[in-house]
N, CA, C and O atoms as a Tripos MOL2 file, in Angstrom:
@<TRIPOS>MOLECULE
protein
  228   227    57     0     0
PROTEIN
NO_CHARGES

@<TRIPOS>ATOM
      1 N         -94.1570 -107.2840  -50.3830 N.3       1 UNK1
      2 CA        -93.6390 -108.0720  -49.2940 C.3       1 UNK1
      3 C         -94.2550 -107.5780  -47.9980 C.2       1 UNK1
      4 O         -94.2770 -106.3770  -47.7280 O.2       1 UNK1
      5 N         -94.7490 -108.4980  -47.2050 N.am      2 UNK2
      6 CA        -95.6030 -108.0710  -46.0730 C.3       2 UNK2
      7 C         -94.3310 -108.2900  -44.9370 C.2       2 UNK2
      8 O         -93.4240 -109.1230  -44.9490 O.2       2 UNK2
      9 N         -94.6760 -107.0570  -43.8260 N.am      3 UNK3
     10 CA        -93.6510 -106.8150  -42.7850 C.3       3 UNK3
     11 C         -92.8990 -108.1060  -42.0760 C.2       3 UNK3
     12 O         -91.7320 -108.3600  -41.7750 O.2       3 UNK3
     13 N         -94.0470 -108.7250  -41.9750 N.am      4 UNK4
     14 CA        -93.8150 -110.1220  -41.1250 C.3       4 UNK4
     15 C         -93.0230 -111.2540  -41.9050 C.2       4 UNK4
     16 O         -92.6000 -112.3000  -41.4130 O.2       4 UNK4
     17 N         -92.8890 -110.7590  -43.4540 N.am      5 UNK5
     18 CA        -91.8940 -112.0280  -44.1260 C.3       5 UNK5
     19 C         -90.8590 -111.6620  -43.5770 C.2       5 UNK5
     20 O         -90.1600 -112.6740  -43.6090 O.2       5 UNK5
     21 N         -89.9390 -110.3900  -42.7840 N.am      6 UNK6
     22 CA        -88.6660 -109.8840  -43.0700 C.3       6 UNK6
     23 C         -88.3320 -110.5880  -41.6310 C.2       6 UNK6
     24 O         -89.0040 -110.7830  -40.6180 O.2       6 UNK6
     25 N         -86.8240 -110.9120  -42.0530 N.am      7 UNK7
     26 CA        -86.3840 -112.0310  -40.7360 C.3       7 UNK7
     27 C         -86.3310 -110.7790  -40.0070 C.2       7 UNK7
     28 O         -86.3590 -109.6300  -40.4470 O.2       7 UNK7
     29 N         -86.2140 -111.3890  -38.2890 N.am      8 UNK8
     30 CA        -86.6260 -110.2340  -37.0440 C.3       8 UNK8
     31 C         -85.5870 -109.4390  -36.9780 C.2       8 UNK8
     32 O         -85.8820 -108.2500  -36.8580 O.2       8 UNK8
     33 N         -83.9980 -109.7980  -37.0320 N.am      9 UNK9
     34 CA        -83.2520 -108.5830  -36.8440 C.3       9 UNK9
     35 C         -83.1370 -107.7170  -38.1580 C.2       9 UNK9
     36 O         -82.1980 -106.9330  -38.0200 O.2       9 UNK9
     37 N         -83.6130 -107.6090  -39.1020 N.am     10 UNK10
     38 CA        -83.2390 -107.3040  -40.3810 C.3      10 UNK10
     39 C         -84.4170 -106.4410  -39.8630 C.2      10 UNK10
     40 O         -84.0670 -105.2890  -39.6040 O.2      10 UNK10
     41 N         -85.6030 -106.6860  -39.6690 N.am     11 UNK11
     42 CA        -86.6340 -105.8660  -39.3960 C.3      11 UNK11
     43 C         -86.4620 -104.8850  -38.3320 C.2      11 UNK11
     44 O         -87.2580 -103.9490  -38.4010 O.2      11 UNK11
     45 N         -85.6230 -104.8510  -37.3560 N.am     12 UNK12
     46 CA        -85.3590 -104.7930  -36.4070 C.3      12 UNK12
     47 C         -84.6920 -102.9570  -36.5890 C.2      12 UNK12
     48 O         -84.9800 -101.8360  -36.1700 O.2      12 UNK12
     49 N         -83.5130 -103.7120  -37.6230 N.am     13 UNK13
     50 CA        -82.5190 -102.8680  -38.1130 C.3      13 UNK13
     51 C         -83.0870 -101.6320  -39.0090 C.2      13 UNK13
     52 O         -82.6950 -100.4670  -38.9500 O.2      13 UNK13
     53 N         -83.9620 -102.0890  -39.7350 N.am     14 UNK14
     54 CA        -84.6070 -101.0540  -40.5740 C.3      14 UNK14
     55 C         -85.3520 -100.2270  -39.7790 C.2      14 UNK14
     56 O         -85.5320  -99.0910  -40.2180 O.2      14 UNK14
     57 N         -85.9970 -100.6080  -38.3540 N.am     15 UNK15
     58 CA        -87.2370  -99.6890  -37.7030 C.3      15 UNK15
     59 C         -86.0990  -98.8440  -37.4900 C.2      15 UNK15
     60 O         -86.3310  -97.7470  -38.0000 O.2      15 UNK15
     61 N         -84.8330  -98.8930  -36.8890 N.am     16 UNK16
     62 CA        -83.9660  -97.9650  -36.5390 C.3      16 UNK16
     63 C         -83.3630  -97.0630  -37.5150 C.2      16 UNK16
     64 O         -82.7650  -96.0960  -37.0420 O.2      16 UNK16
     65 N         -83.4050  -97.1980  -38.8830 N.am     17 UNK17
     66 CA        -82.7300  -96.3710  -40.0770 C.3      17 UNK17
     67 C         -84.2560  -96.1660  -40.8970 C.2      17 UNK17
     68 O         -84.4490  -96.9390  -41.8360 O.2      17 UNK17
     69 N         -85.3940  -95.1060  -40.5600 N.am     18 UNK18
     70 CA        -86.8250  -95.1330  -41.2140 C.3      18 UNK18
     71 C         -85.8540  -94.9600  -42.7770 C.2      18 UNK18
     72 O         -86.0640  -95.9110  -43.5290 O.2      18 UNK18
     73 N         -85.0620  -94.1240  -43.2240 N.am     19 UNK19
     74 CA        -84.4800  -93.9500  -44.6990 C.3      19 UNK19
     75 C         -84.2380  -94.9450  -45.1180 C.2      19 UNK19
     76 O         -84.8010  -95.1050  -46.2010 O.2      19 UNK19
     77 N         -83.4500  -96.0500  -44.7090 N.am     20 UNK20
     78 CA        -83.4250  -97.5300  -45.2270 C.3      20 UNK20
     79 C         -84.5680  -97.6510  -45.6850 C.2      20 UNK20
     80 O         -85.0050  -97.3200  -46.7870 O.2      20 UNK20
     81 N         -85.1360  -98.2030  -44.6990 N.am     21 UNK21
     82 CA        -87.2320  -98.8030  -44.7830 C.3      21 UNK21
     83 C         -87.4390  -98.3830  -45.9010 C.2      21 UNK21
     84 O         -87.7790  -99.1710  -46.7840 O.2      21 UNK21
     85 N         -87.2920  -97.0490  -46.1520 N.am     22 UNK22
     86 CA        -88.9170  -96.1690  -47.2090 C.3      22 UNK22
     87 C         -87.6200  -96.6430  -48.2490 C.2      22 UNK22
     88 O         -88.1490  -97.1340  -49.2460 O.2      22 UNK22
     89 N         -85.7920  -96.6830  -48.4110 N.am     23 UNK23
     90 CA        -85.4060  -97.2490  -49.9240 C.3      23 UNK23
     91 C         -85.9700  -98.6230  -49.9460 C.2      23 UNK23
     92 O         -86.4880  -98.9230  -51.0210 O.2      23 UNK23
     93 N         -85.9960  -99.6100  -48.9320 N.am     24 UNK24
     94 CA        -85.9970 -101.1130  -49.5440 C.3      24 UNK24
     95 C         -87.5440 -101.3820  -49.7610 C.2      24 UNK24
     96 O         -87.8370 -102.2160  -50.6180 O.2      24 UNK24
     97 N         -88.7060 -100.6610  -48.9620 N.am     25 UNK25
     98 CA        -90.1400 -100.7800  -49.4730 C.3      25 UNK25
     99 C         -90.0090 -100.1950  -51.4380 C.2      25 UNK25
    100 O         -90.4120 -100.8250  -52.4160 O.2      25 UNK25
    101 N         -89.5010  -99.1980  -51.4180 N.am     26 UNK26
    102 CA        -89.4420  -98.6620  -52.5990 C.3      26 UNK26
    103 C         -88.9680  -99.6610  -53.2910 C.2      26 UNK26
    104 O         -89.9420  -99.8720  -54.0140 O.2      26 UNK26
    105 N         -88.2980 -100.3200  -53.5550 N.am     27 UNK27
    106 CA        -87.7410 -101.3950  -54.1940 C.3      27 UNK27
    107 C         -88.6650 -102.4600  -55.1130 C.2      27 UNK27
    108 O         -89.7210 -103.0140  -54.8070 O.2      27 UNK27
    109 N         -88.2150 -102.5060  -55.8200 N.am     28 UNK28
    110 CA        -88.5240 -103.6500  -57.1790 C.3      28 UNK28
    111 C         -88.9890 -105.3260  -55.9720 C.2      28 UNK28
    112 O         -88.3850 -105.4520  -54.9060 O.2      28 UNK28
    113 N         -89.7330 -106.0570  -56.2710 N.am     29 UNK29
    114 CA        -89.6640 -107.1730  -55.2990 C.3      29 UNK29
    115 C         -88.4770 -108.1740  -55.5670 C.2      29 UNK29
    116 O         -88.0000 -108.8020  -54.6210 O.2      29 UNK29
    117 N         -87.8510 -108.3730  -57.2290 N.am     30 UNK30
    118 CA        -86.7860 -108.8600  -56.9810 C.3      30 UNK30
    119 C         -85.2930 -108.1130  -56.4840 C.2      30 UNK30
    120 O         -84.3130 -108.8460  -56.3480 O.2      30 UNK30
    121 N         -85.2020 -107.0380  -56.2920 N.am     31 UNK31
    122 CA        -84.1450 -106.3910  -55.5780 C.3      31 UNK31
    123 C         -84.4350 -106.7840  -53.9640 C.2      31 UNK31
    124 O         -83.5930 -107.2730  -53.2110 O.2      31 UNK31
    125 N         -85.4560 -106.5420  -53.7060 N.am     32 UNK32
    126 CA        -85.8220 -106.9390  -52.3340 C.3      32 UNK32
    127 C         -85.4390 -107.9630  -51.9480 C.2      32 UNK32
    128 O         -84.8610 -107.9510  -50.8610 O.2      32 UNK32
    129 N         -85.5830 -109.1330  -52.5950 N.am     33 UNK33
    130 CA        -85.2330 -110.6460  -52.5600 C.3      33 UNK33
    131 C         -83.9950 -111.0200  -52.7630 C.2      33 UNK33
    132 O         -83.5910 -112.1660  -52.5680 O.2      33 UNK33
    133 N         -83.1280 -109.8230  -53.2800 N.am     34 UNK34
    134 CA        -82.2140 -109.7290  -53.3810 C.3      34 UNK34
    135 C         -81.3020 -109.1950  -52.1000 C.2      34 UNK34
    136 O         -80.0930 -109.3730  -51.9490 O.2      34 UNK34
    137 N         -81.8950 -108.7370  -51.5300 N.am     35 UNK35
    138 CA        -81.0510 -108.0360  -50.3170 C.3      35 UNK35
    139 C         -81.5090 -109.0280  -49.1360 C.2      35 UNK35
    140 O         -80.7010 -109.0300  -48.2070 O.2      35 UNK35
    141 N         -82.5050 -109.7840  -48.9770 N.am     36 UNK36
    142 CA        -82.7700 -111.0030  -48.0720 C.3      36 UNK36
    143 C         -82.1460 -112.1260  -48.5260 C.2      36 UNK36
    144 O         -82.1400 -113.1650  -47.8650 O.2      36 UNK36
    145 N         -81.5890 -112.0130  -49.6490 N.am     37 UNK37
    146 CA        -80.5180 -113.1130  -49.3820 C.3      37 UNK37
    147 C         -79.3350 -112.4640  -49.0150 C.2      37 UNK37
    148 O         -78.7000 -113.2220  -48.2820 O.2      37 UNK37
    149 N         -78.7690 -111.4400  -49.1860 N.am     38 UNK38
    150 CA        -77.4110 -111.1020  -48.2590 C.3      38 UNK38
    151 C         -77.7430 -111.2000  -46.9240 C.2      38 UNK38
    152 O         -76.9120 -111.6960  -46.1640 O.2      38 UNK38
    153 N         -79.2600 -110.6540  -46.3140 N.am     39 UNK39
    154 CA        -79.4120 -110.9160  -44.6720 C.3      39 UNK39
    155 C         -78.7750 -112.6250  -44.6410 C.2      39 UNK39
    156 O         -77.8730 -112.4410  -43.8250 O.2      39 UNK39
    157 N         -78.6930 -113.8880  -44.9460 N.am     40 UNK40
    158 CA        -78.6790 -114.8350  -44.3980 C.3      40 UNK40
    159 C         -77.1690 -114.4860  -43.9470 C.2      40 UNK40
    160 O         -76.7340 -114.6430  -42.8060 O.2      40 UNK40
    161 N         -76.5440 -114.0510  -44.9080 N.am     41 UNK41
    162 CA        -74.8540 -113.9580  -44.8720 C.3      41 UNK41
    163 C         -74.2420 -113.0560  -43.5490 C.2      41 UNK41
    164 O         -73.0880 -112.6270  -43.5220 O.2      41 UNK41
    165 N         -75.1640 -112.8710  -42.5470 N.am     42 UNK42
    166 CA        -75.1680 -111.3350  -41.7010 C.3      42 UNK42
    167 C         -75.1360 -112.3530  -40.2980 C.2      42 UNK42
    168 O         -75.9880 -113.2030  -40.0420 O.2      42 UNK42
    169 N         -74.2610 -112.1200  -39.6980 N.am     43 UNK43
    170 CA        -74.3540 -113.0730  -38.5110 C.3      43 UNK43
    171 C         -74.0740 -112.5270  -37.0920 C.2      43 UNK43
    172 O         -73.4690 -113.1530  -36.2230 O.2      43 UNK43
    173 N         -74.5900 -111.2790  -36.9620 N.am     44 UNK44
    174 CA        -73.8590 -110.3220  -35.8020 C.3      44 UNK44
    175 C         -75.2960 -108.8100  -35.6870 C.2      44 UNK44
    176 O         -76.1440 -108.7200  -36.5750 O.2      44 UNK44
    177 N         -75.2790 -108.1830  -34.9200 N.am     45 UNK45
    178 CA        -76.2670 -107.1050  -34.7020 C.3      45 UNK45
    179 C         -75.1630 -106.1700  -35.4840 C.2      45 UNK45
    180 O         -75.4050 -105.5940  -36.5450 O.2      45 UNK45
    181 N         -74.1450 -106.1270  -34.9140 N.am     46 UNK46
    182 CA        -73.1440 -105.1720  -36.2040 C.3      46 UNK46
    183 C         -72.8930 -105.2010  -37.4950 C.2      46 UNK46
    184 O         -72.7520 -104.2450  -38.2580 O.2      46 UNK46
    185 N         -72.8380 -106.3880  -37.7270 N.am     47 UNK47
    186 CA        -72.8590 -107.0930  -39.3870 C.3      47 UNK47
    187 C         -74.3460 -106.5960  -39.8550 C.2      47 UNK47
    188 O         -74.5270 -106.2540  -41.0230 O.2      47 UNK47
    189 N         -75.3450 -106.5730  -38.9460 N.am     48 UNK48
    190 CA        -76.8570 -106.4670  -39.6500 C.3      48 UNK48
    191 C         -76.8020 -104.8400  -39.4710 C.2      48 UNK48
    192 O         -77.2590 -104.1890  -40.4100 O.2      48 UNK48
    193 N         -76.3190 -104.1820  -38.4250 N.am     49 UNK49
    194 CA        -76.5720 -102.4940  -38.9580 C.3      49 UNK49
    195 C         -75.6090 -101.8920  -39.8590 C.2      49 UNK49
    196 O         -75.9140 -100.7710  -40.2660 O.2      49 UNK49
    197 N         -74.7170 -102.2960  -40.1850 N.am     50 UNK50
    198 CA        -73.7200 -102.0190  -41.4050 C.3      50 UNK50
    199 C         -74.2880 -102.1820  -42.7070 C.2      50 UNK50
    200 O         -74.3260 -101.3490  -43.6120 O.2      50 UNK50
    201 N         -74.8940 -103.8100  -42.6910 N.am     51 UNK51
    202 CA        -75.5690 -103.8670  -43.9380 C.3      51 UNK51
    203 C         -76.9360 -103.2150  -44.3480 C.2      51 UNK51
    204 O         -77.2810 -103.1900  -45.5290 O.2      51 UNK51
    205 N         -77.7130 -102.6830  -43.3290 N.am     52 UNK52
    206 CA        -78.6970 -101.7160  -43.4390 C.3      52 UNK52
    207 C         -78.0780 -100.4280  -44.0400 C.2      52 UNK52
    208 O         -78.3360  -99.8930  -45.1180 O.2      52 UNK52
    209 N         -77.1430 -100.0400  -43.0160 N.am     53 UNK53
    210 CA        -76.3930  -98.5210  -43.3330 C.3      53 UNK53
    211 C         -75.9450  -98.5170  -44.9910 C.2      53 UNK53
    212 O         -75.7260  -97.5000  -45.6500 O.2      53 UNK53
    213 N         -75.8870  -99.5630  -45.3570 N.am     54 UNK54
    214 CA        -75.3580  -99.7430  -46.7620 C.3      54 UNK54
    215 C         -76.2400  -99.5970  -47.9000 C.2      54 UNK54
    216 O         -75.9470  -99.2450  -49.0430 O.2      54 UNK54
    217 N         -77.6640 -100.0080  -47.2890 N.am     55 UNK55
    218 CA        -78.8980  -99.1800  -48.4080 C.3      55 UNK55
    219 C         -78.8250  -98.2530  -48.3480 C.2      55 UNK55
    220 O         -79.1680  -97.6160  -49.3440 O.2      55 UNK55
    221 N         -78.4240  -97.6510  -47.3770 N.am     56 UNK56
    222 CA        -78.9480  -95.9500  -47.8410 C.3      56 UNK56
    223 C         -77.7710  -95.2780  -49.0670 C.2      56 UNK56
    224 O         -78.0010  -94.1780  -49.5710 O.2      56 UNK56
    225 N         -76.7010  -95.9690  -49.3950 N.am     57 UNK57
    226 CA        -75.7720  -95.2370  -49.8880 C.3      57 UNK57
    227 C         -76.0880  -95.8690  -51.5560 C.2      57 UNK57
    228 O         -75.4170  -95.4660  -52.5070 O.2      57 UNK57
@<TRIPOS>BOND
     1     1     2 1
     2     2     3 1
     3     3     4 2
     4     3     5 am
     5     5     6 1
     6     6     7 1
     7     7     8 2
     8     7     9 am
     9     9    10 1
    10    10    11 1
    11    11    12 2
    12    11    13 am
    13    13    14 1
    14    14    15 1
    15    15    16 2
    16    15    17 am
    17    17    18 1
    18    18    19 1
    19    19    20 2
    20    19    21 am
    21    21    22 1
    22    22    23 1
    23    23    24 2
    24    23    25 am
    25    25    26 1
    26    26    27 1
    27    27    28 2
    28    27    29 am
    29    29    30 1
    30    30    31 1
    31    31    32 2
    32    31    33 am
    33    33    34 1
    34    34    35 1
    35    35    36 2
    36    35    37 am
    37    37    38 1
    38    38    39 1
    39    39    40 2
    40    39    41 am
    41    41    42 1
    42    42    43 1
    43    43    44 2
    44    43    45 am
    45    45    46 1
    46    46    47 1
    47    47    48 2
    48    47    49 am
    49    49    50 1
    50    50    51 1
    51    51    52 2
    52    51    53 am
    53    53    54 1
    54    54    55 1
    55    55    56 2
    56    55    57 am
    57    57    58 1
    58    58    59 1
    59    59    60 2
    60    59    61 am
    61    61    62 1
    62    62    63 1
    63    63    64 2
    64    63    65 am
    65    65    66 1
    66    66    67 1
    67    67    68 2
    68    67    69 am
    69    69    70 1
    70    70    71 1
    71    71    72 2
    72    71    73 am
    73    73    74 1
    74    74    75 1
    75    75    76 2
    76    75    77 am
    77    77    78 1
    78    78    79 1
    79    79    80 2
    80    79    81 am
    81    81    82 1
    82    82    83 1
    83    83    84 2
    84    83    85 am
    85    85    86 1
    86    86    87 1
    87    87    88 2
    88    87    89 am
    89    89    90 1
    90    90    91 1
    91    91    92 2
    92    91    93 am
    93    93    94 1
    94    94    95 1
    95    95    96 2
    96    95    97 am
    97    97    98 1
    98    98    99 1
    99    99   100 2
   100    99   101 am
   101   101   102 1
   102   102   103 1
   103   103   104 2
   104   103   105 am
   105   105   106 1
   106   106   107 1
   107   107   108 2
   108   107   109 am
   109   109   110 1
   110   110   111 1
   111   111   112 2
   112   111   113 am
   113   113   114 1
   114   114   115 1
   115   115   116 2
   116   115   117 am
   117   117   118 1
   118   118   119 1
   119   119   120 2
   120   119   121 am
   121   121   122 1
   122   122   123 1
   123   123   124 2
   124   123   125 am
   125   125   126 1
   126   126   127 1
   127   127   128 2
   128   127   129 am
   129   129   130 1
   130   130   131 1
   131   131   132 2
   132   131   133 am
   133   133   134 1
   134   134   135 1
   135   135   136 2
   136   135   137 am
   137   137   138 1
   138   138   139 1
   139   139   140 2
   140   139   141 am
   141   141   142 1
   142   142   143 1
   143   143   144 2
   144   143   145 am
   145   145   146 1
   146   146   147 1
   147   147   148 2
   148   147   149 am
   149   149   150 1
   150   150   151 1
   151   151   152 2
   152   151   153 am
   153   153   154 1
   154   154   155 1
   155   155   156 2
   156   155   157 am
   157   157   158 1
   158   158   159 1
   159   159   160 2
   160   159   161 am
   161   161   162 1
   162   162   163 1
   163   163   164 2
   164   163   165 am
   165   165   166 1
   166   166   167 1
   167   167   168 2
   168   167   169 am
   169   169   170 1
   170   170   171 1
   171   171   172 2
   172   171   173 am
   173   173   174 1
   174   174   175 1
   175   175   176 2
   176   175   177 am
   177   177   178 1
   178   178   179 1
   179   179   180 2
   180   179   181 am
   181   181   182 1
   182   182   183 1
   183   183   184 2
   184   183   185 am
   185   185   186 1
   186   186   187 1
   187   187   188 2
   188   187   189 am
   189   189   190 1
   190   190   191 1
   191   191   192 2
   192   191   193 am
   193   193   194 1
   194   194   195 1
   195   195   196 2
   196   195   197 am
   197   197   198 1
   198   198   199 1
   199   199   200 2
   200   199   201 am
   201   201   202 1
   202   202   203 1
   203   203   204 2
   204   203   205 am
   205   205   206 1
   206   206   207 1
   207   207   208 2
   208   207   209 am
   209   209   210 1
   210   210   211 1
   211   211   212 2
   212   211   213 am
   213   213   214 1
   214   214   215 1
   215   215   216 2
   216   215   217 am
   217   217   218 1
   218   218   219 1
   219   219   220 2
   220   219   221 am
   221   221   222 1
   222   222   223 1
   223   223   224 2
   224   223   225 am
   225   225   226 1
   226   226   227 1
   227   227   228 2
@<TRIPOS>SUBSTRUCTURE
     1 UNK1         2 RESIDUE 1 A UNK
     2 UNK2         6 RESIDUE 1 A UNK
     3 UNK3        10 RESIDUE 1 A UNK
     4 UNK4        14 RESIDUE 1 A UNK
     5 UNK5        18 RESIDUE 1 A UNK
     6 UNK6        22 RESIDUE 1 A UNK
     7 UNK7        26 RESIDUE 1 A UNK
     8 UNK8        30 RESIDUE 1 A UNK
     9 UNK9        34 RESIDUE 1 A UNK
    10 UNK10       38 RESIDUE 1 A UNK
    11 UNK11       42 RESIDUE 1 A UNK
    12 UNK12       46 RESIDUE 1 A UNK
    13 UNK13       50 RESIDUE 1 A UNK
    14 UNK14       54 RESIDUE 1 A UNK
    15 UNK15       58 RESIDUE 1 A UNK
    16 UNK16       62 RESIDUE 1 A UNK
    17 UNK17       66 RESIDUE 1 A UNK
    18 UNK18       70 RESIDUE 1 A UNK
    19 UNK19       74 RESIDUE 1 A UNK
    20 UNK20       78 RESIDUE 1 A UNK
    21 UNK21       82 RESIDUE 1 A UNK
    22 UNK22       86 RESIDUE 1 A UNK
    23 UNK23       90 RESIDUE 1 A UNK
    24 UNK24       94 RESIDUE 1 A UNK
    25 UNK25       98 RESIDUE 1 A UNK
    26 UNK26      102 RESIDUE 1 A UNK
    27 UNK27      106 RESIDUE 1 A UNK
    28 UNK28      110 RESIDUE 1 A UNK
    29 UNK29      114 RESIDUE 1 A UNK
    30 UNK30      118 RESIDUE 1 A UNK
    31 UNK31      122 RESIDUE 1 A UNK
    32 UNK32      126 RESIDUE 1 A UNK
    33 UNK33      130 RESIDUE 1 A UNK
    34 UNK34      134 RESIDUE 1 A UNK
    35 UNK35      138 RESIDUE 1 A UNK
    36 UNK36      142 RESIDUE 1 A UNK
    37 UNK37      146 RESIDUE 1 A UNK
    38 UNK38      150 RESIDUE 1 A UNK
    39 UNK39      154 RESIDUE 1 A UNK
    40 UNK40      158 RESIDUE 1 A UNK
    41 UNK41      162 RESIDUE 1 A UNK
    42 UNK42      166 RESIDUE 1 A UNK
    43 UNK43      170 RESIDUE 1 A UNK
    44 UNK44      174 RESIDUE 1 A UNK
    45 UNK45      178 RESIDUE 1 A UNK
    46 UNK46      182 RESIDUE 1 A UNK
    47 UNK47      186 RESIDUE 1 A UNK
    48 UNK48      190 RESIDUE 1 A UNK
    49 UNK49      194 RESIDUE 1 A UNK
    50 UNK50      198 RESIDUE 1 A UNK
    51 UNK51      202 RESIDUE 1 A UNK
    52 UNK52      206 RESIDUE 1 A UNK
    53 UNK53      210 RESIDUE 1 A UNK
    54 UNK54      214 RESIDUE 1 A UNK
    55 UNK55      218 RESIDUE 1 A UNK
    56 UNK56      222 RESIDUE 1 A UNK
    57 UNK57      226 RESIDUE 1 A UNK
């Protein structure tokens, strides 16, 4: 998945958590595709750093 597919705050969110980034690059491409569809469900800058904070666990 190239940087520029990832919607902007989702991208946004990950430059700020680098540990997120390096789990969801690590990722299978359908897990990946899997977690860009929960971004649609994310409707807030808080809703989107919660759900970042939530890869790492």
């Amino acid at each position: 998945m190239e940087a520029n597919e990832l919607p902007l705050g989702f991208g946004m969110a990950l430059a700020q958590h680098p540990e997120a980034m390096e789990r969801f690059a690590g990722l299978p491409e359908a897990e990946q595709q899997a977690i860009l569809e929960g971004v649609r469900a994310v409707h807030s800058k808080q809703e989107m750093r919660a759900y970042v904070e939530q890869l790492m666990k």
